[in-house]
C-alpha positions as CSV (number, residue, x, y, z in Angstrom):
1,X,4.8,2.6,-25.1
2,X,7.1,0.5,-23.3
3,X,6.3,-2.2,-20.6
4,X,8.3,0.6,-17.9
5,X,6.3,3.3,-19.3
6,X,2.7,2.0,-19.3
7,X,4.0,0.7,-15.1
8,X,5.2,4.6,-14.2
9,X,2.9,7.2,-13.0
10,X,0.7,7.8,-10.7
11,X,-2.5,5.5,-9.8
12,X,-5.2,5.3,-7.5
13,X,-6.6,2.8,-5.2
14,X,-10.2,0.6,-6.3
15,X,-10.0,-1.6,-3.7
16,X,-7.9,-3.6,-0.9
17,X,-9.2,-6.8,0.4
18,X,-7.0,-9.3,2.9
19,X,-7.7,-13.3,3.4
20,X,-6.1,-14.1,6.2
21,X,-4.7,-17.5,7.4
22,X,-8.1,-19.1,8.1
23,X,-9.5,-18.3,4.7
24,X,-11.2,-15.1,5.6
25,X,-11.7,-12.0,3.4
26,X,-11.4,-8.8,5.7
27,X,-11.2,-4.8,4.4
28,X,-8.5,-3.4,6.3
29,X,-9.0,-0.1,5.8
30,X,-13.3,-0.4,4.7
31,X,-14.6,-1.0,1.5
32,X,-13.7,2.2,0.4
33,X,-10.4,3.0,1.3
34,X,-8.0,6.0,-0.6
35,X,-4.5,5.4,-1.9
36,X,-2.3,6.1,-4.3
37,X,0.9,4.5,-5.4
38,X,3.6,6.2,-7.8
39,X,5.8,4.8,-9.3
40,X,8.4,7.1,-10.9
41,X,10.8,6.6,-14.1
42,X,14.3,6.8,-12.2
43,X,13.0,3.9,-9.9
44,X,11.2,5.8,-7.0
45,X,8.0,4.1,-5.3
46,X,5.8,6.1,-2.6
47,X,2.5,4.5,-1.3
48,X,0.0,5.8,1.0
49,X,-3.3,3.8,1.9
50,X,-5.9,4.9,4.2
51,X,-8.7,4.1,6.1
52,X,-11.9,6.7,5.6
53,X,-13.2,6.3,9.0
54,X,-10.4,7.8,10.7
55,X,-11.7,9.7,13.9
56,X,-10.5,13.7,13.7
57,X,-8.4,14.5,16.4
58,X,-9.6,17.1,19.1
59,X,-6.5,18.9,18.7
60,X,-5.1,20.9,15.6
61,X,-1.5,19.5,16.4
62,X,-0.8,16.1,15.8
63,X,2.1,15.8,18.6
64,X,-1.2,16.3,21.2
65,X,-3.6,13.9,20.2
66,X,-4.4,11.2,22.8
67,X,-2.6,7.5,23.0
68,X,-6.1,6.5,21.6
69,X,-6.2,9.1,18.7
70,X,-2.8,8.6,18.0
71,X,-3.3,4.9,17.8
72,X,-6.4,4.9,15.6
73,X,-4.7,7.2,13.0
74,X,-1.7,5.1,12.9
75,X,-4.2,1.9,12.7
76,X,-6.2,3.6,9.8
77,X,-2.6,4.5,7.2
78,X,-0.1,2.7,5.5
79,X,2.7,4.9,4.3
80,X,6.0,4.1,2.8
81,X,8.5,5.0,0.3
82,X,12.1,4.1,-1.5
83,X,13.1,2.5,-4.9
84,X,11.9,-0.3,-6.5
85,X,12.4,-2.7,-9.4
86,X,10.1,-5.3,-11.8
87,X,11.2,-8.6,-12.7
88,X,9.2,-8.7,-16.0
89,X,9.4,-12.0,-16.5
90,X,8.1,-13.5,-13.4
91,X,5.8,-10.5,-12.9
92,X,7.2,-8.9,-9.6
93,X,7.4,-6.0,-8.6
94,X,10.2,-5.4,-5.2
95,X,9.8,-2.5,-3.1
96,X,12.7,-1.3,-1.6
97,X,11.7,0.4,1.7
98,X,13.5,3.6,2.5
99,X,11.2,5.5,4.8
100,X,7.8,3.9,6.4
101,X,5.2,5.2,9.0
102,X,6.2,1.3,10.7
103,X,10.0,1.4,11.7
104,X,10.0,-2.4,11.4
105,X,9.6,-2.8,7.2
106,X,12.7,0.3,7.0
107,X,15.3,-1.5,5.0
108,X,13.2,-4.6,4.1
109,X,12.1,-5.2,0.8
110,X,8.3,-5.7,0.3
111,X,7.7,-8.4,-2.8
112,X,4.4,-7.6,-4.6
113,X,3.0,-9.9,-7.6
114,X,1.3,-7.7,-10.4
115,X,-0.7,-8.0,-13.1
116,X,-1.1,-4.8,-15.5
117,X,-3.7,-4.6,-17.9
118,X,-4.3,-1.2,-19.7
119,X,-4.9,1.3,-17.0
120,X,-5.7,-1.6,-14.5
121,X,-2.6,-2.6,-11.8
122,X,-3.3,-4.9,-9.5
123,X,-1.1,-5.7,-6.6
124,X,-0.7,-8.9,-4.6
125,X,1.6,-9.4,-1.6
126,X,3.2,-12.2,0.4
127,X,2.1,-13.3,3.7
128,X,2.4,-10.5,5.7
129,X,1.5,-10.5,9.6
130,X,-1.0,-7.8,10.2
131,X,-3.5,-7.2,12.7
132,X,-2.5,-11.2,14.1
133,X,-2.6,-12.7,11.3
134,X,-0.8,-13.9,8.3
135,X,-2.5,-12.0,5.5
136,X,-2.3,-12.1,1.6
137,X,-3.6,-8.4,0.4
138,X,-4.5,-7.5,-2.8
139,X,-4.9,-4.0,-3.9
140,X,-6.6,-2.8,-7.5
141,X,-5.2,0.4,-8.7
142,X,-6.7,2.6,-11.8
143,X,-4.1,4.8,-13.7
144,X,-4.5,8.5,-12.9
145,X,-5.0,11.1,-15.5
């Protein structure tokens, strides 16, 4: 199996943790949030992340939730998508931003550090500012059957 081929598919999230600027290590999205990041052969990327506390809206449509509602589920998800590439050698992974759920990272690209072992990817940004703070994240994926 080729380095590309054992990266592709379709994988699951373990766990996210943050440490922030001060040192601290914070869970985002809990201790037991669900994700799951694909990576496709002709260099597609999509990743959704989400927080399992999310309060049900009191509405079935989404356009009539409350500001608070509306602000909760947007608090509690991470969603994006576009193309990416690896730079084997220096083990990074660049994620080229198409369409996000925050209009800000559209047409950025995100940098994650990886390291793959077997059917273990884990993920480690640059200092992003979330929730008013510089934060380093690192997310553990398992490989999906």
């Amino acid at each position: 199996m080729t380095f590309e081929e054992q990266f592709t598919g379709d994988w699951s999230l373990i766990s996210m943790s943050t440490q922030d600027s001060d040192g601290n290590i914070v869970y985002p999205f809990g201790k037991n949030p669900t994700g799951i990041i694909t990576y496709t052969k002709n260099g597609r990327v999509s990743v959704h992340i989400m927080g399992n506390s999310r309060p049900i809206f009191t509405s079935q449509d989404q356009h009539s939730g409350s500001d608070t509602e509306i602000r909760k589920a947007f608090e509690g998800y991470v969603a994006y998508s576009g193309t990416y590439t690896i730079s084997k050698d220096d083990r990074t992974v660049y994620h080229h931003v198409e369409t996000c759920l925050f209009p800000n990272w559209v047409g950025m690209t995100q940098k994650r550090s990886f390291h793959l072992s077997g059917n273990r990817l884990t993920l480690k940004t640059t200092s992003i500012r979330f929730r008013d703070k510089s934060r380093i994240s690192t997310l553990v994926w398992d490989r999906m059957p």
